[in-house]
N, C-alpha and C positions, 0 to 999 in steps of 0.2 A: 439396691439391685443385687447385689453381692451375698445378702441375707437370705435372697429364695434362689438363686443361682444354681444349691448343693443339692438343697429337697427338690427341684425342676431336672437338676441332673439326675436324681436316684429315680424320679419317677417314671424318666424317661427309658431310664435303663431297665427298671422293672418290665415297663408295657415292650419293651422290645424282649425283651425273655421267655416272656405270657404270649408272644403274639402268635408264635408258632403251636402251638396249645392251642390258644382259643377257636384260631381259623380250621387248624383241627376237627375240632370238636362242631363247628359251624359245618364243614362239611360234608361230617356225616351226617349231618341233618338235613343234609339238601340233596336233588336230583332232578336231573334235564336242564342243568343250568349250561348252558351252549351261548358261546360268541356270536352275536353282539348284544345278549342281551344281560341286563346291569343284575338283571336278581333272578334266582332261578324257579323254574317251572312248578317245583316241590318245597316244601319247606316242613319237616314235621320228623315223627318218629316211625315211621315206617318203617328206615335203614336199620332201625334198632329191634324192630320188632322180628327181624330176618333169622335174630343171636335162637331165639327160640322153636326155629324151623331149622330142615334143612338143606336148604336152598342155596345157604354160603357156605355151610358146616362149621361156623364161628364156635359153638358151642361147643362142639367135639374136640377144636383145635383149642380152644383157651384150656378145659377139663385136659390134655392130653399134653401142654404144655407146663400145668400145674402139677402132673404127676411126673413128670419129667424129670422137673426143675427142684423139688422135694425129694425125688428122689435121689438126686445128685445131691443136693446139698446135704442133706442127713447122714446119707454113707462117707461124704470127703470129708465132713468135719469130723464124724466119729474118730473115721482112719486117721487121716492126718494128725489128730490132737493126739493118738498115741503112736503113731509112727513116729509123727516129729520128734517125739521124746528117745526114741529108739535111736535114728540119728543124728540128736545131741552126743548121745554118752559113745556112738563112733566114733574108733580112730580116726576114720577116713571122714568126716563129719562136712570139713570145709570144702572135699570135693562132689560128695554128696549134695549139698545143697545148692553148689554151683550146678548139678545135674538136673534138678528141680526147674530148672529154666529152660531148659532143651523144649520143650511144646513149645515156649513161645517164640520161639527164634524161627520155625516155620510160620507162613501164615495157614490158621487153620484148614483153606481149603488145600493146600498143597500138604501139609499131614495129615488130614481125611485119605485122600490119593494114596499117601503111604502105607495106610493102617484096611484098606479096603478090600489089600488081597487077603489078609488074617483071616478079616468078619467076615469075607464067604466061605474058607474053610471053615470057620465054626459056628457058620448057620448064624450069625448076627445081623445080617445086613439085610434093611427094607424093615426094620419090627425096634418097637419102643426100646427091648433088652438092646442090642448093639446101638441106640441113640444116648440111652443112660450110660452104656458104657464107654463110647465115646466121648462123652460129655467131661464122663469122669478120668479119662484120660488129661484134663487139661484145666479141670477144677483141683485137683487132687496137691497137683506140684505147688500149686495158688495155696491151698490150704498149709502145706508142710513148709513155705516160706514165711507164711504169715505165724504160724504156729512157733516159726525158731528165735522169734526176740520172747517169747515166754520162759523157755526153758533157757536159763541162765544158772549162777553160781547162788542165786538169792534162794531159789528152788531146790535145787540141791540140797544146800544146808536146812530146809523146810522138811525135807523127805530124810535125809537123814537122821535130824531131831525126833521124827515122827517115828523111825525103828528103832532110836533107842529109849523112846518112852514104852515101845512094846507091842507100839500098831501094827498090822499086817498089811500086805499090800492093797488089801480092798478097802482096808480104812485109809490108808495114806491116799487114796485117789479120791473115796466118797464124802471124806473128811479135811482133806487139806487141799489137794489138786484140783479138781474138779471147781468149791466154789470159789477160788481165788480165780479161774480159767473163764468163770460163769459169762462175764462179759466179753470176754475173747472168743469164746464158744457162740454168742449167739452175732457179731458180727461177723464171725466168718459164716456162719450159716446164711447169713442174709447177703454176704459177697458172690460166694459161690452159688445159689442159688440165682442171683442176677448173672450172672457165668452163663451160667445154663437156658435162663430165661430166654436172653438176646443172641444165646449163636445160633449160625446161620449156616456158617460154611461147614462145619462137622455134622450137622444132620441134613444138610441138602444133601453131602453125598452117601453119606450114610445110612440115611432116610430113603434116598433115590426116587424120593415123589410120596412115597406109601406111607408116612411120619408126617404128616404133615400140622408141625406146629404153627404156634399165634406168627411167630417170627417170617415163616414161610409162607402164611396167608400173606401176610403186608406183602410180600415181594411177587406172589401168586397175581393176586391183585391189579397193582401197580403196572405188571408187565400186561395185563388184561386191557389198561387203561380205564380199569372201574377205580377210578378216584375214591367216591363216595363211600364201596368198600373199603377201600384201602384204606382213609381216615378213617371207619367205626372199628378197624382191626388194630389202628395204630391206640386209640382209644382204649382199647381193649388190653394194648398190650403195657400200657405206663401205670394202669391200673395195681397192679402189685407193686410195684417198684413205690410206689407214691408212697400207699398202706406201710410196707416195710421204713420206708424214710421217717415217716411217723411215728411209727413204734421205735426207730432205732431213735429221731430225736427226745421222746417223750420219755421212755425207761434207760435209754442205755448211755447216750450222750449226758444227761445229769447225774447220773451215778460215777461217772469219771470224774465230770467237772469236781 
């Protein structure tokens, strides 16, 4: 008994993982399912076929959540990977980076509230630009914390070797920094991009309805009480995250290992 005990327990713990998933996935496939009856009135791909009308405007919101969320990620990892380095070689360094946390110490929707009298003086507010830039407001600091166990004394002496062989600064970055960074560079890309994918509270209010991302469909939805949406949007919206978990275990996780 003892012998199938472990593989009974893992299986179990798997199908309890998967279960929230699957039922998911089961319910966007279904509709007019009402109490008390066991199975519902629909069962098929209808709900799926909505992605390509525009009826729910799924397809607008997944496309405008993808641009979004690329867009955040490209620009914070850029910045960050050379900002970081800028306050490395700061005096004030160890207070700087304790400053890097200040976004999170609100929760997002009460520093949305903060930042919301700024973006109507500068015309940001209600449009994708003040969504990416809030976004990058609170990917950025994520970036420049993740970015400062890179830049240590190992690097230094890498960069320094490298000026007195005779490199120039754009060789020392395209030739030493850069692919040593290569994999720190594309997890943070795939961090901060999940950053961006899943917030809520800085582009609810920043957004103010007229932004309306994958994220704010589920919750559109939900308060609608369309279930059956709301699963083919939640659906919609693990779909990236999965793709990235893939690429991050299949390229970047065994090149560490």
């Amino acid at each position: 008994m003892k012998r199938y005990w472990k593989p009974l327990m893992l299986s179990f713990l798997v199908l309890l993982a998967l279960f929230p998933f699957a039922f998911m996935l089961l319910l966007s496939l279904m509709s007019g399912w009402q109490f008390p009856e066991v199975l519902p009135a629909y069962f098929g791909l209808k709900n799926w076929a909505t992605i390509f009308t525009s009826e729910a405007g799924l397809l607008q919101s997944f496309l405008i959540s993808i641009i979004i969320s690329l867009s955040v990620a490209v620009v914070t990892t850029i910045s960050g990977f050379f900002i970081s380095r800028v306050v490395y070689y700061h005096p004030q360094s160890k207070v700087l980076n304790v400053l890097a946390y200040f976004p999170y110490i609100l929760a997002p929707v009460v520093f949305a509230a903060c930042l919301s009298f700024f973006f109507i003086k500068l015309g940001l507010f209600g449009n994708v630009t003040g969504v990416v830039a809030a976004q990058f407001l609170i990917a950025f600091p994520y970036a420049l914390i993740f970015f400062s166990s890179f830049w240590n004394q190992k690097m230094k002496s890498y960069v320094d070797l490298t000026a007195t062989l005779g490199g120039s600064r754009l060789q020392t970055y395209t030739k030493v920094l850069l692919p040593m960074a290569k994999s720190m560079l594309l997890v943070c890309f795939f961090q901060t991009f999940l950053i961006s994918w899943f917030e809520y509270g800085l582009t609810s209010i920043i957004g103010i309805g007229k932004v309306q991302t994958l994220t704010i469909k589920v919750f559109l939805f939900i308060k609608e009480a369309n279930y059956y949406y709301g699963a083919l949007s939640c659906c919609l919206l693990i779909f990236p995250p999965v793709v990235l978990l893939y690429f991050n275990k299949r390229y970047i996780f065994k090149k560490i290992v």
